[in-house]
C-alpha positions in Angstrom: 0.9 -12.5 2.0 1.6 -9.8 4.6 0.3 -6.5 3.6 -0.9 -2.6 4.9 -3.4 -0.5 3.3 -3.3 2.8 3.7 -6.7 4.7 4.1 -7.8 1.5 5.0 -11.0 2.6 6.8 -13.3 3.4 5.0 -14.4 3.3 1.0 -11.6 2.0 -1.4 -8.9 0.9 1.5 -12.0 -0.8 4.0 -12.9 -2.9 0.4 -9.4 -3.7 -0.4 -8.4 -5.1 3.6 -11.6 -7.3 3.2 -10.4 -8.6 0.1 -7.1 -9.7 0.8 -8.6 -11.5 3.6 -10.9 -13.1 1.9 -7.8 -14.5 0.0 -6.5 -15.9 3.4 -4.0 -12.6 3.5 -3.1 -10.7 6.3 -4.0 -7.2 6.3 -3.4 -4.2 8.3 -5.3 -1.2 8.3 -3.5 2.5 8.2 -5.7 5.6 8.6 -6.5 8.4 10.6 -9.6 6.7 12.0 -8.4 2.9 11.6 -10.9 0.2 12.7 -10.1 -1.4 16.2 -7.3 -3.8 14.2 -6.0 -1.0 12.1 -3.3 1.2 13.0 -3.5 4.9 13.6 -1.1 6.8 10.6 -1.2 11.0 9.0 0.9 9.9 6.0 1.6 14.0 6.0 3.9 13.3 9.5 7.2 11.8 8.4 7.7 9.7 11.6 4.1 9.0 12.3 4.1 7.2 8.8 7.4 5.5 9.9 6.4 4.0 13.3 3.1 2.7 11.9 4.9 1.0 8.9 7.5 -0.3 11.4 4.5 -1.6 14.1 2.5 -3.5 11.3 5.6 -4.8 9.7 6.3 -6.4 13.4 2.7 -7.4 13.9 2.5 -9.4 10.3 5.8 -10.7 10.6 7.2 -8.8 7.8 5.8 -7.3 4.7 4.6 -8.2 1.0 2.4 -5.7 0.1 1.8 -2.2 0.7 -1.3 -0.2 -0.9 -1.0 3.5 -1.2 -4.6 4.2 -1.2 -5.0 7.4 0.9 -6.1 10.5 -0.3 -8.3 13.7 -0.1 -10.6 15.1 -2.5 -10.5 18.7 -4.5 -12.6 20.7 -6.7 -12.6 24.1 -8.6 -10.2 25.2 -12.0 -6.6 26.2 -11.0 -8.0 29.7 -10.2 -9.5 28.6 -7.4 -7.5 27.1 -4.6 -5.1 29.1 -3.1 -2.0 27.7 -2.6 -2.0 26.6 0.6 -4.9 24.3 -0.2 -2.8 23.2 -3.6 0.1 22.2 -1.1 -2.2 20.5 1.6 -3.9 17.8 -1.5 -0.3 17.2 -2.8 1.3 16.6 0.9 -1.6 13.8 1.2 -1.8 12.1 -1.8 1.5 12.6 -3.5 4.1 13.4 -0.4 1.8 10.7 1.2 2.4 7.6 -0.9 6.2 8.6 -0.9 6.1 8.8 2.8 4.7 4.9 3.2 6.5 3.8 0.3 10.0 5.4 2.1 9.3 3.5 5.0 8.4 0.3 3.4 11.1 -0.5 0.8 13.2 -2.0 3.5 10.9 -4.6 4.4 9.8 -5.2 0.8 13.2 -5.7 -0.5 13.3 -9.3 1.7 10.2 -10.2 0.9 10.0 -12.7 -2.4 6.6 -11.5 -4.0 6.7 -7.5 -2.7 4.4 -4.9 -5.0 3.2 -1.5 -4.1 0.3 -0.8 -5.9 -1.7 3.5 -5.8 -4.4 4.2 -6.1 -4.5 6.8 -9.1 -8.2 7.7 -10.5 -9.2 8.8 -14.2 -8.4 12.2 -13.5 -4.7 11.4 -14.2 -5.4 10.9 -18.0 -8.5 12.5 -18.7 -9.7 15.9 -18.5 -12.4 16.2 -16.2 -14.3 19.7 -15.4 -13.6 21.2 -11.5 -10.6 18.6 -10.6 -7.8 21.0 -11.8 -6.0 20.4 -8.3 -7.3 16.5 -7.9 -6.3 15.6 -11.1 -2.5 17.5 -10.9 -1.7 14.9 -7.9 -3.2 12.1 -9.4 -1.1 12.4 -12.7 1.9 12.8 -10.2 0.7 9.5 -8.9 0.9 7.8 -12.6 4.2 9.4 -12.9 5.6 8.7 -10.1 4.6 5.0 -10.2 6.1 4.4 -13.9 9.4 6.1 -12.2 9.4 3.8 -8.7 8.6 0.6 -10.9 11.9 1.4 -12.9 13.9 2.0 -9.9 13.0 -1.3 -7.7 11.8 -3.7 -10.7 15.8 -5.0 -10.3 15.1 -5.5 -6.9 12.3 -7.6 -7.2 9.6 -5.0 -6.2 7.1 -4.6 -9.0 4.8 -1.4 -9.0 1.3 -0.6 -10.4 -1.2 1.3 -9.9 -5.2 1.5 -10.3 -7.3 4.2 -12.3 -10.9 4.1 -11.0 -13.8 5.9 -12.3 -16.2 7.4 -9.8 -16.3 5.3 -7.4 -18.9 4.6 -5.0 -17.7 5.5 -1.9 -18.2 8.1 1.0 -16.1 10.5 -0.2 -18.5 10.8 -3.5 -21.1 10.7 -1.3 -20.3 13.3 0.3 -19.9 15.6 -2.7 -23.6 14.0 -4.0 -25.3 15.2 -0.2 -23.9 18.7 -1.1 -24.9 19.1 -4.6 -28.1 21.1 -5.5 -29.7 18.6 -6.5 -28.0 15.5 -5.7 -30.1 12.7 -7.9 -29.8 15.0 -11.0 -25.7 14.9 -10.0 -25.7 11.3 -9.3 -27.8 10.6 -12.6 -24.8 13.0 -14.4 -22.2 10.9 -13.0 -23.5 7.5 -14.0 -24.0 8.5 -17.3 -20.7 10.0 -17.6 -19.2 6.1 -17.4 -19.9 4.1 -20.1 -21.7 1.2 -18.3 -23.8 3.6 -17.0 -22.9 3.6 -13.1 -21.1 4.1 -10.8 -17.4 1.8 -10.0 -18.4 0.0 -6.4 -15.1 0.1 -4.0 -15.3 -3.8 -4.4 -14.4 -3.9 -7.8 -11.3 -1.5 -7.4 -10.4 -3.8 -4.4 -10.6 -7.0 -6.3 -7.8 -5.1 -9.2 -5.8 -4.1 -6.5 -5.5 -7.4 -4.9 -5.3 -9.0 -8.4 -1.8 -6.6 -9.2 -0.6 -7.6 -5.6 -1.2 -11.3 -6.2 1.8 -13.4 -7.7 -0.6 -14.6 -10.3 0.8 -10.9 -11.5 4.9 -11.4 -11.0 5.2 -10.4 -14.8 3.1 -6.8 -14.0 5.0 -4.0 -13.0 5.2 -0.1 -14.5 1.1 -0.5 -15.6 -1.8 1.8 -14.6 -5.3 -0.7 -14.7 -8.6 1.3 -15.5 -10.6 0.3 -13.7 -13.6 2.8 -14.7 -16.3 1.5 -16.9 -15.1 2.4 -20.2 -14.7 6.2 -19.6 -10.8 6.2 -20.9 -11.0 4.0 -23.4 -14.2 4.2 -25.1 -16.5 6.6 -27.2 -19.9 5.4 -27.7 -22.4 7.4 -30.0 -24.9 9.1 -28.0 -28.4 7.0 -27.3 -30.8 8.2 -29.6 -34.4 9.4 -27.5 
């Protein structure tokens, strides 16, 4: 299985190119800071995105499996972004993953087991507080991958996509270091997921690769929570 990962260097993409590896697939790396095998790619510039697709497709031979996983982060109600920074989120993780997919459907349509999988997050189907922005791209993300599995499902290109939890990874990190007080944050966010942590960027990964994987040829149109209960569950509160 030939595939590229988009945001592939770091968090959620760096977990989900060691993965497929470990399954004996070849991976290529798409970001804006790509490891030395990776592949430098803005999915906001049109033919940036389409020379990278076009150099990894050549380098693996063809491809199988593309992974829309890059994106950037938001916070604040819908009062307070302007616009330009509303239009900057969507052109990365909405525009983005049509950019790379654009680009790829030609070499997927020859392959016999192609799939795009996105990465979506929680925020797509449940309300969270300050992610007014974040969670408006990522339920175009849902959308949008419901709409391309019905368009390419007769060409033999299934599409699905993931919805992690808080993940794990450096961009929550980052969010953690600037908090006020980032253990009473951290201690907020476990206990917001029913299992009581954090998702780890290995778990996501190993969804991701399992949607990709022809062990999933009768999978396509599906979002997969992966997210520790938080969609699907309502415990009672733990009594002190």
């Amino acid at each position: 299985m030939r595939a590229i990962v988009t945001g592939g260097g770091s968090g959620i993409g760096l977990a989900v190119v060691e993965t497929f590896r470990a399954r004996g697939w070849r991976a290529v790396a798409l970001d804006l800071v790509p490891p030395a095998d990776g592949i430098r790619c803005d999915v906001t510039d049109d033919q940036q995105v389409r020379t990278a697709v076009a150099e990894a497709a050549e380098r693996l031979g063809g491809l199988d499996i593309v992974v829309n996983n890059a994106g950037i982060g938001a916070q604040g109600t819908v009062e307070d972004n302007p616009d330009a920074e509303w239009l900057k989120v969507y052109d990365v993780n909405v525009l983005g993953l049509v950019r790379v997919s654009r680009a790829a459907l030609p070499y997927l349509r020859r392959s016999e087991h192609a799939a795009i999988i996105n990465t979506c997050s929680i925020a797509a189907t449940a309300g969270l507080p300050m992610r007014a922005l974040y969670s408006a791209t990522k339920g175009a993300v849902l959308s949008l991958t419901l709409a391309m599995a019905a368009d390419h499902v007769r060409e033999g290109i299934r599409v699905n996509c993931v919805n992690p939890g808080t993940a794990d990874t450096p961009w929550v990190q980052r969010l953690l270091d600037s908090a006020t007080d980032p253990e009473a944050e951290r201690k907020a966010l476990n206990a917001r997921q029913p299992m009581g942590r954090l998702v780890s960027a290995a778990e996501v990964a190993s969804a991701i690769a399992f949607l990709a994987g022809p062990e999933s040829g009768a999978t396509t149109g599906t979002a997969l929570a992966v997210d520790g209960g938080m969609q699907g569950l309502r415990l009672r509160p733990v009594e002190g």
